[in-house]
Each structure stands twice: as structure tokens, then as C-alpha cells.
Kinemage of the C-alpha trace (Angstrom):
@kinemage 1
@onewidth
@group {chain A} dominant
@subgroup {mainchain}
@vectorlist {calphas} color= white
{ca unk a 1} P 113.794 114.649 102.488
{ca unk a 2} L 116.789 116.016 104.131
{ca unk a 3} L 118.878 114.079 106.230
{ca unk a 4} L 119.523 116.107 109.228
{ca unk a 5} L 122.917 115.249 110.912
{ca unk a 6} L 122.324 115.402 114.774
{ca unk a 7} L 125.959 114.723 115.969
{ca unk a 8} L 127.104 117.227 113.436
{ca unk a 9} L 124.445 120.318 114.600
{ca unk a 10} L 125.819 119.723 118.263
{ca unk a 11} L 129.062 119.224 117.170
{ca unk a 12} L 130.205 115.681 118.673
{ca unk a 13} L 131.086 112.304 117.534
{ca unk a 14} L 128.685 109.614 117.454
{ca unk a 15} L 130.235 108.056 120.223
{ca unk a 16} L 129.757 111.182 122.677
{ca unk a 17} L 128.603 110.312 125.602
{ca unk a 18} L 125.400 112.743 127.723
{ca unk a 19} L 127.970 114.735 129.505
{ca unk a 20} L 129.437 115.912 126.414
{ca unk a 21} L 126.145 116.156 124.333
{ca unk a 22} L 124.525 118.548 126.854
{ca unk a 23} L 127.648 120.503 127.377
{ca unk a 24} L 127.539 120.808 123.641
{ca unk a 25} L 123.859 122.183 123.498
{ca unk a 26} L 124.614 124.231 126.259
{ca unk a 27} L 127.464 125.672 124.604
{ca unk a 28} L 125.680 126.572 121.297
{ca unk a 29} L 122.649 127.689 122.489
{ca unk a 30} L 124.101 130.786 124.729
{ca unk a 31} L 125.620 131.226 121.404
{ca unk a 32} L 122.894 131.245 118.800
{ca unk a 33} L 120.166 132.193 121.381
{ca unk a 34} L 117.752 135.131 119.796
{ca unk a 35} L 117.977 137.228 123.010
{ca unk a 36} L 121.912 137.833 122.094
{ca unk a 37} L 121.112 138.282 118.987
{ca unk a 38} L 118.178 140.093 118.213
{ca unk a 39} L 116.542 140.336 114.690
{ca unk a 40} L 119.159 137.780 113.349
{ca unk a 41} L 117.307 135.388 111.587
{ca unk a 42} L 120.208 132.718 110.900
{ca unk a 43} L 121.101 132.596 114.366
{ca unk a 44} L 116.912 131.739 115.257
{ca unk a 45} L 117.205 128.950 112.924
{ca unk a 46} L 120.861 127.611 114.284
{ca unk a 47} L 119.229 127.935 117.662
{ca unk a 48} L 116.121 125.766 116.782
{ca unk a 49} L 118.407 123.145 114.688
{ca unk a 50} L 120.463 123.244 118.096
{ca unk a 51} L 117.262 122.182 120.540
{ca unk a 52} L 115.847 119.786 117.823
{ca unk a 53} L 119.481 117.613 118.101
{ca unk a 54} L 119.190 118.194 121.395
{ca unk a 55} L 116.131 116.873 122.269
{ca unk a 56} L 117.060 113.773 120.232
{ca unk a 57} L 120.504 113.541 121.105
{ca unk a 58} L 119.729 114.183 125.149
{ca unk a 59} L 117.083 111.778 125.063
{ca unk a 60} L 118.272 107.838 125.160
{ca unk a 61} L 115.514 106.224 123.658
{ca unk a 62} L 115.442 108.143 120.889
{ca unk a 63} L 118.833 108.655 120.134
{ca unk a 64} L 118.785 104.812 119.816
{ca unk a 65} L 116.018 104.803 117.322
{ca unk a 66} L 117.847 108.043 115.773
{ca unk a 67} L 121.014 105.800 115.042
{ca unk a 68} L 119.012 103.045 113.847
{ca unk a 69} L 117.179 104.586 111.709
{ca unk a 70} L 118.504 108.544 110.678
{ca unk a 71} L 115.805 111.369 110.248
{ca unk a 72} L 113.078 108.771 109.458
{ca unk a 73} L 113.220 107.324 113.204
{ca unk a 74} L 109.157 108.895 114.098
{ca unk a 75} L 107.927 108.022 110.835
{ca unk a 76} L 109.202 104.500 111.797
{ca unk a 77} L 107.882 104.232 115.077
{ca unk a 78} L 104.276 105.583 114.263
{ca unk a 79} L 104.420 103.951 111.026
{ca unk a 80} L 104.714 100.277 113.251
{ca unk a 81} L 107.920 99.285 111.308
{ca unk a 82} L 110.306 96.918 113.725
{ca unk a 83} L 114.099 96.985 112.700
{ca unk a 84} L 113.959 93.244 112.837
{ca unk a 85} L 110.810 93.591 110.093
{ca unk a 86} L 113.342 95.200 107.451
{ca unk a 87} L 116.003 93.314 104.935
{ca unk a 88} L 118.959 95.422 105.997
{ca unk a 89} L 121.396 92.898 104.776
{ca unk a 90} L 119.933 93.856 101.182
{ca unk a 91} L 122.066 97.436 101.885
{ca unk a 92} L 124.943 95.980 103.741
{ca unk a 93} L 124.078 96.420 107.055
{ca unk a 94} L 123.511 92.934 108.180
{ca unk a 95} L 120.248 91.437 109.934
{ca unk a 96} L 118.891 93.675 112.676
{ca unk a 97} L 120.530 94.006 115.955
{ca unk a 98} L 123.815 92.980 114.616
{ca unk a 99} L 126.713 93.841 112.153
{ca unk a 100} L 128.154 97.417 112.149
{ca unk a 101} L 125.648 99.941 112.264
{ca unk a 102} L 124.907 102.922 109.899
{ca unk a 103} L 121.878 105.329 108.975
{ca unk a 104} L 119.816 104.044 105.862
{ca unk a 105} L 119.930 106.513 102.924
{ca unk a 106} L 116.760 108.186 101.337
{ca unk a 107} L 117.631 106.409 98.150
{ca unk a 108} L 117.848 103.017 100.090
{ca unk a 109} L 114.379 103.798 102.023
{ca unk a 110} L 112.440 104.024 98.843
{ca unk a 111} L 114.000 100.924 97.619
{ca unk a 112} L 112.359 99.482 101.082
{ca unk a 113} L 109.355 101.002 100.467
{ca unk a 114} L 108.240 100.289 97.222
{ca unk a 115} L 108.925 101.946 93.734
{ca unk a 116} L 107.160 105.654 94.703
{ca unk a 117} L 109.130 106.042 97.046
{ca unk a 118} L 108.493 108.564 100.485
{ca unk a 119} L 105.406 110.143 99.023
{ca unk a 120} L 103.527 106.423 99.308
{ca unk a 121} L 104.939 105.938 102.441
{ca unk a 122} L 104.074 109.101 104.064
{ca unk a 123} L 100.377 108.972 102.364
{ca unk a 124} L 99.866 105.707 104.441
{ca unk a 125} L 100.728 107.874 107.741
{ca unk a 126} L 99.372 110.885 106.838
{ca unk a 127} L 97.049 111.335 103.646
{ca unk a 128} L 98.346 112.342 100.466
{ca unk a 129} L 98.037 116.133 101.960
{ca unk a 130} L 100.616 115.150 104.969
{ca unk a 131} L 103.309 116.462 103.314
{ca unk a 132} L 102.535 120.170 103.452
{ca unk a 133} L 101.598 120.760 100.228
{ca unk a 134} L 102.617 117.599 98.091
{ca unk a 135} L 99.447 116.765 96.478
{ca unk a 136} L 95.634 116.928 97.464
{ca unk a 137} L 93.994 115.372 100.455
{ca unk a 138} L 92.910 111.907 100.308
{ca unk a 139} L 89.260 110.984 100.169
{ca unk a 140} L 87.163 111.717 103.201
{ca unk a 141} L 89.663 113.821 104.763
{ca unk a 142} L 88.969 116.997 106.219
{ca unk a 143} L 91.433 120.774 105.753
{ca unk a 144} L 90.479 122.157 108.855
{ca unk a 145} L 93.370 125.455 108.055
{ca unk a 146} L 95.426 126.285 105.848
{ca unk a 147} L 98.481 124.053 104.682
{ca unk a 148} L 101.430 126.313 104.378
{ca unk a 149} L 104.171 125.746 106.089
{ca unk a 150} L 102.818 122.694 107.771
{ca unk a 151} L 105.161 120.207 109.139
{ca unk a 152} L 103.541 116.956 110.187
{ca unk a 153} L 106.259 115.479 112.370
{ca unk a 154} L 106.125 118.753 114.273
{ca unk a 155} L 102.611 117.300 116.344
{ca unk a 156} L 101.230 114.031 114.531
{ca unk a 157} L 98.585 112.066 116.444
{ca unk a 158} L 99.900 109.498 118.424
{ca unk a 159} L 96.810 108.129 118.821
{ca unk a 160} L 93.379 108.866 117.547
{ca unk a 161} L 92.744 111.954 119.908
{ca unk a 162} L 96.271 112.526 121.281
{ca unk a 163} L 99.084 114.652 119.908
{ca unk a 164} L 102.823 114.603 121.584
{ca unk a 165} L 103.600 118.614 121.035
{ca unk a 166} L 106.966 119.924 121.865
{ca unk a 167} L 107.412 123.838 122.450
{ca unk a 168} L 110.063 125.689 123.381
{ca unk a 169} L 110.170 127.525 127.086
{ca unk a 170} L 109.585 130.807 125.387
{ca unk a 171} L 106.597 129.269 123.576
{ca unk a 172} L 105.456 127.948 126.861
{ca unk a 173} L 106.136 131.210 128.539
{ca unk a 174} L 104.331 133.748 125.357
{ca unk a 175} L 101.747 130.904 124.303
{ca unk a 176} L 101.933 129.526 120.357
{ca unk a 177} L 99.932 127.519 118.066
{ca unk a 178} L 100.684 124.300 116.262
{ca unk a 179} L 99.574 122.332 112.951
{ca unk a 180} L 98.702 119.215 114.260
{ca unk a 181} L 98.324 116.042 111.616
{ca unk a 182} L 94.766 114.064 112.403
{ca unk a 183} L 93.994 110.523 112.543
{ca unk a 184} L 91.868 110.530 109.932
{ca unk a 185} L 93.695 113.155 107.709
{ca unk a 186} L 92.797 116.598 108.556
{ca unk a 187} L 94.695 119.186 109.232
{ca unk a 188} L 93.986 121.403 113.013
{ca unk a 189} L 95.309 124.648 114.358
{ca unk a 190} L 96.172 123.872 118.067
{ca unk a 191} L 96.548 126.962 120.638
{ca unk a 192} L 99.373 126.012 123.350
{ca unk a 193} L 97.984 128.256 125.864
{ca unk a 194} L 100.688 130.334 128.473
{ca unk a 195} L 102.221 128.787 131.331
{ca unk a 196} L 101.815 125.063 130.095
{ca unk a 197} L 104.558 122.441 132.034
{ca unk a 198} L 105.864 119.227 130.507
{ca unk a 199} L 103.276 116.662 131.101
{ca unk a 200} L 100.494 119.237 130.735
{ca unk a 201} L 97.227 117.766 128.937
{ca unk a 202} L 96.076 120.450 127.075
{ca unk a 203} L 91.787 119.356 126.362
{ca unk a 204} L 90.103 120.854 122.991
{ca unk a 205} L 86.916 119.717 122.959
{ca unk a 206} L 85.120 118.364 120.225
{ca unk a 207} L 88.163 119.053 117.951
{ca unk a 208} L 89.011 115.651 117.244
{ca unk a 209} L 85.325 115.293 115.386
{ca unk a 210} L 84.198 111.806 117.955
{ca unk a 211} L 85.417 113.216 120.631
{ca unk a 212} L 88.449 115.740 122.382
{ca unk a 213} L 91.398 116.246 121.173
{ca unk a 214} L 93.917 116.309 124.074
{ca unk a 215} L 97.823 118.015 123.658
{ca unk a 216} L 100.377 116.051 125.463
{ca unk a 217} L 102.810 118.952 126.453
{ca unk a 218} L 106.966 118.636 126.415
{ca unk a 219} L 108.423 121.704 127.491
{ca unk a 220} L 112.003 121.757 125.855
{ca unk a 221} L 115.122 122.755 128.311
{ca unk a 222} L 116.526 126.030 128.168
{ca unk a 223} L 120.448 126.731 127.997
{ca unk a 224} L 120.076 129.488 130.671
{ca unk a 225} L 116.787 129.235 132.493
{ca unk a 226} L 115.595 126.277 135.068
{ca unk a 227} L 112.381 125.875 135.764
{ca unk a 228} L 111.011 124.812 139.075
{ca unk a 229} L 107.063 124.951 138.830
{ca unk a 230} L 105.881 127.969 138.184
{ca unk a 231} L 109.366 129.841 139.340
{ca unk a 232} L 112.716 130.776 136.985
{ca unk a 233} L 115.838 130.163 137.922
{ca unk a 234} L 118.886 131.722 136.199
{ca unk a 235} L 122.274 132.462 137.116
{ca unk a 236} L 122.981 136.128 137.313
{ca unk a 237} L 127.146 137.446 136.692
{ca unk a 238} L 128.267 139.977 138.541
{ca unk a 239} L 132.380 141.094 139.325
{ca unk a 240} L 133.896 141.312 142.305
{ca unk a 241} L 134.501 145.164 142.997
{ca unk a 242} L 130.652 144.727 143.070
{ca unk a 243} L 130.145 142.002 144.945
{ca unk a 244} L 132.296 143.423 147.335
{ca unk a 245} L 131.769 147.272 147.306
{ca unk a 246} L 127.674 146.961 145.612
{ca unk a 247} L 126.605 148.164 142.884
{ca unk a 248} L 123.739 147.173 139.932
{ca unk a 249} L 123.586 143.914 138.042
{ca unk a 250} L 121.613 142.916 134.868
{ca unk a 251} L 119.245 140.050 135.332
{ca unk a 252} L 117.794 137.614 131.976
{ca unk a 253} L 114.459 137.057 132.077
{ca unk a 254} L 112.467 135.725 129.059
{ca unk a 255} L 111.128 139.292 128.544
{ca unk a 256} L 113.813 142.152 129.041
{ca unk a 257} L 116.921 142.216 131.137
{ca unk a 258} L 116.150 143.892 134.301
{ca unk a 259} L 118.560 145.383 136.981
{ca unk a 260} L 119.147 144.212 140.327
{ca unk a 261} L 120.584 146.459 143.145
{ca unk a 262} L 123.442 144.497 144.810
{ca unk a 263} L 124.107 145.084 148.498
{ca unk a 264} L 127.856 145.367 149.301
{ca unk a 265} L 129.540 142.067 150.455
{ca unk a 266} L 127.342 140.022 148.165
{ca unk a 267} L 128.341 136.527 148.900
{ca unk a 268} L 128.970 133.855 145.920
{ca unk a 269} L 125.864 131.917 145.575
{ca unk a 270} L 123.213 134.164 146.811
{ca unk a 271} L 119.614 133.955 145.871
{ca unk a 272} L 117.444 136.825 145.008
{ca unk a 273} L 114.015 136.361 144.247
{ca unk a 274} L 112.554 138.674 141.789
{ca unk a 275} L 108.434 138.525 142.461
{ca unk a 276} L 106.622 138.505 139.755
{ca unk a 277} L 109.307 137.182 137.063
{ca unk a 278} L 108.613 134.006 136.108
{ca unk a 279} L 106.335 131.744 134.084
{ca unk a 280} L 103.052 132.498 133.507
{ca unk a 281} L 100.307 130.350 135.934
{ca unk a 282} L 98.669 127.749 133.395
{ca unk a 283} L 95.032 128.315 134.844
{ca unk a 284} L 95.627 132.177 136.049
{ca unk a 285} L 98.057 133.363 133.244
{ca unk a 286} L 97.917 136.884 134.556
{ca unk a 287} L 99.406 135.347 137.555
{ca unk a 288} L 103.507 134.670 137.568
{ca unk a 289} L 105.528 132.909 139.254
{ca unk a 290} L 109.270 134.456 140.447
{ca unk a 291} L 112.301 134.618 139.536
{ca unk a 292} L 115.341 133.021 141.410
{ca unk a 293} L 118.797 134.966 140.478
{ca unk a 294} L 121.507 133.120 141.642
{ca unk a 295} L 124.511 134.983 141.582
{ca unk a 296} L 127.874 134.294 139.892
{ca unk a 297} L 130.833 136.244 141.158
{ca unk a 298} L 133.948 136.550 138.404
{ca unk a 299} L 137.196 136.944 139.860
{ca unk a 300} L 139.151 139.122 137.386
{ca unk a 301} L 141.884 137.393 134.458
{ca unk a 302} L 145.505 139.022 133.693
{ca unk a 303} L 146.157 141.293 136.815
{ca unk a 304} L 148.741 143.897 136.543
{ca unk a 305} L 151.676 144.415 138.961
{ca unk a 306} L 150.307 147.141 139.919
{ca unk a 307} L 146.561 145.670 140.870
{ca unk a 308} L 148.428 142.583 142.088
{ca unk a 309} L 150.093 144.806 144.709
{ca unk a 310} L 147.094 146.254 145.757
{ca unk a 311} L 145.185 143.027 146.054
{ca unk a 312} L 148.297 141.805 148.578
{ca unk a 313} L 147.889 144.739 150.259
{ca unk a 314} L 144.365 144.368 151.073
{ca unk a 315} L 144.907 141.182 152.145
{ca unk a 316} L 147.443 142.148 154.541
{ca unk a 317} L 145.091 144.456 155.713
{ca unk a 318} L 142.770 141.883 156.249
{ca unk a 319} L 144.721 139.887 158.175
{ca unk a 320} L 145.931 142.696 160.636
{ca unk a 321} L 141.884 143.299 161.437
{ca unk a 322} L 141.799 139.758 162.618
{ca unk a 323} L 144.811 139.069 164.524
């Protein structure tokens, strides 16, 4: 397995503190995000590397486990292992809770978990099939779809008939589906329907074989979109010639830009609300919320003599209109 360097996706030491973790994330992910740059497939995956460290990273409880532990942290956790439970001072950590801390290698987590290594491990959690792909299912377990590409620390049951699901806010927005690791083994193809919140229980009835299988919903943040219930908000940039003369702006939403006529005299901080723009209505998804574009005036960098005389000179004028 991989080891998957959180600090070093985002960018910042291991000491970092939240300020600088989120304006890390925030950073990258106007960078990398796929609606500045369309059809580039490398820049899709940096931005979903980004929001994975970030929702580790941003999260205190689990960037705790994270540095305990290293990529393995959830397969810990469901797994029931306690850091007190394992002989780090056979790899040089000392016992648990004290000593200098470091991330335990793969190499050193087979040695902790018996001679075949992750594959035993991960067949405890998940049935030899868990791995997507690596080896058959175990007896009595059910393939409910098909296994490619399936990622069991994506959804894995929490519980017998509850999986923790995490989708993006553009999955949330468009709707997506999920391979979700059962209790007992089998493998399910979960629709995340449109317009789902954080906290959202999403009910499948019957799916879990005994009884429902319920979705508990995390919506992951967005570097340029807020969400306040079923309303977008979003910070729309405009310059000051048109903030002060009017003009047109161009607005993000998670579909298309769209423009936004801008009334001379446009003050710094305005709202407009943009009817129909926003997320989807979880039991009415035909229904949207809006769209609150907050603008952003941009005061302009370098002036030239020439522009810097006629910005005095307005001013002056200005000042002669009020005296």
C-alpha cells in the first residue's frame, strides 16, 4: 500500500498549525480545481489528493490518529486496534503515548501483523475480496456489483447497516454513486442522490440483507463555494472602473459561469442573489436554492504617472463637490 504523505500534498510541515493547513488547501485547490482547468486529468487527481489531506489534515481527531498511525489510521480504528495494544518499542518508537513520534512503515506493519502481511489483515476487515480485486470472496459472502476499481476505505460499514460516505460538493450538487464494503462481505452500489447536506441519512431499504442500509453523508468544503442550506455563496471579482462606472461581471457557479449586470457605484461587499443558482433541494431536486455573489472590488497594481495624475485629479474633484 502506498503511503500517502498528507503534510507533503498540502504542502506544510508537520507542525502547521489549522490556519496554515486551510490556507494551504485553499491555496491549491483554486489551483488544481477542474473548472480552471477543464479536461486536464492530472490536475482532477491533484485536486482530489488536495481535499483527501484536507479532510484529514483540517480535521483534529483524525489528524491525531493520522500521525499516530500514517495511511493505515481507518483500518486501525475499525479494525479495534488501541495504540497502547501495539509493541512500538519493538520499531523504536517507544511505548504508546510517549517517546518521539513517527509513522509506522508498511514493512514494520506486517511485522505487527503476522507473517502475510496486509492481505491477512485486511481479509479480517473486509473478506479476502476487500481489496478490489486481490483474491476471491470469502465464504458466504455476497458480490452484489462489480469489483473494479473498488476502494473499500472510500465507504466501509461502520457498523452493520451504516456507512460514513464522503462526497465532494459537486457530487452532492450532480448526485454520484459509491462502492460501499458490507458487514458481512459483499460488495453494494450506493446512489448519493442530489442535494444531500452533511449529516444527511441517506435510507436504502432492504439493501443491507436484515434490514436498511442507511448513508451517513459528509459533504466535503469547497475552496470557492459556501454553503448555507440549500443557498451558494461565492465571492464574485470585479475592478473598479466597473464598480464605479457599471458594467458586466462573471459569476462561478458549479455549472457554467454566468454574467451579472453591475449597476454603477457598486459598493465593496454587496450581495446579489442569483434565484435559482444553488444546490439542488434533497427531497424536490428540481427545486434550487440561490446563489449569493458577494462582490470583491480590485483596486488596480503599478499605476502610471500618467493614471496617477488622473486619479489625484478626481479626487480633487471630489473634494470640491463637497466643500
Amino acid at each position: 500500500m502506498e503511503f500517502k504523505d498528507y503534510y507533503k500534498t498540502l504542502g506544510v510541515a508537520r507542525s502547521a498549525d489549522e490556519k496554515e493547513i486551510k490556507k494551504a488547501f485553499r491555496k491549491l485547490a483554486q489551483q488544481y480545481h477542474p473548472d480552471k482547468n477543464p479536461g486536464d486529468k492530472e490536475a482532477e487527481r491533484k485536486f482530489k489528493e488536495i481535499n483527501e489531506a484536507y479532510t484529514v489534515l483540517g480535521d483534529a481527531d483524525k489528524r491525531a490518529k493520522y500521525d499516530r498511525f500514517g495511511a493505515q489510521w481507518q483500518q486501525y480504528e475499525r479494525a479495534g486496534v488501541r495504540p497502547e495494544d501495539v509493541g512500538w518499542e519493538a520499531f523504536g518508537r517507544g511505548a504508546a503515548g510517549g517517546g518521539r513520534s513517527r509513522t509506522v512503515t508498511p514493512e514494520e506493519f506486517e511485522q505487527m501483523f503476522g507473517g502475510s502481511g496486509f492481505s491477512s489483515f485486511f481479509e479480517s476487515l473486509f473478506g479476502a475480496g476487500g481489496m478490489g480485486g486481490a483474491g476471491g470472496p470469502r465464504p458466504g459472502a455476497q458480490t452484489r456489483t462489480r469489483n473494479a476499481g473498488f476502494d473499500p476505505f472510500t465507504a466501509a460499514a461502520e457498523a452493520p447497516n451504516e456507512v460514513a460516505v464522503q462526497v465532494t460538493l459537486d457530487e452532492a450538487y450532480r448526485g454520484a454513486t459509491r462502492m460501499v464494503q458490507m458487514a458481512d462481505g459483499a460488495r453494494l452500489e450506493a446512489s448519493i442522490p442530489r442535494g444531500v447536506k452533511s449529516g444527511s441519512k441517506v435510507r436504502m431499504r432492504g439493501a443491507a440483507g436484515q434490514g436498511d442500509l442507511v448513508l451517513k453523508i459528509e459533504v466535503l468544503p469547497h475552496p470557492e463555494f459556501v454553503r448555507e442550506g440549500d443557498d451558494l455563496r461565492v465571492k464574485a471579482k470585479i475592478d473598479l472602473y466597473t464598480a464605479l462606472l457599471g458594467g458586466e461581471a462573471l459569476v462561478p457557479t458549479l455549472e457554467r459561469p454566468l454574467a451579472l449586470t453591475i449597476p454603477a457605484s457598486t459598493q465593496n461587499g454587496r450581495v446579489f442573489r442569483l434565484r435559482g443558482q444553488g444546490m439542488p433541494k434533497l427531497k424536490q431536486p428540481d427545486q434550487r436554492g440561490d446563489l449569493l455573489a458577494e462582490i470583491v472590488v480590485t483596486l488596480p497594481t503599478n499605476l502610471s504617472d500618467e493614471e496617477k495624475r488622473l486619479v489625484q485629479r478626481l479626487r480633487e474633484l471630489r473634494a470640491s463637490r463637497t466643500e
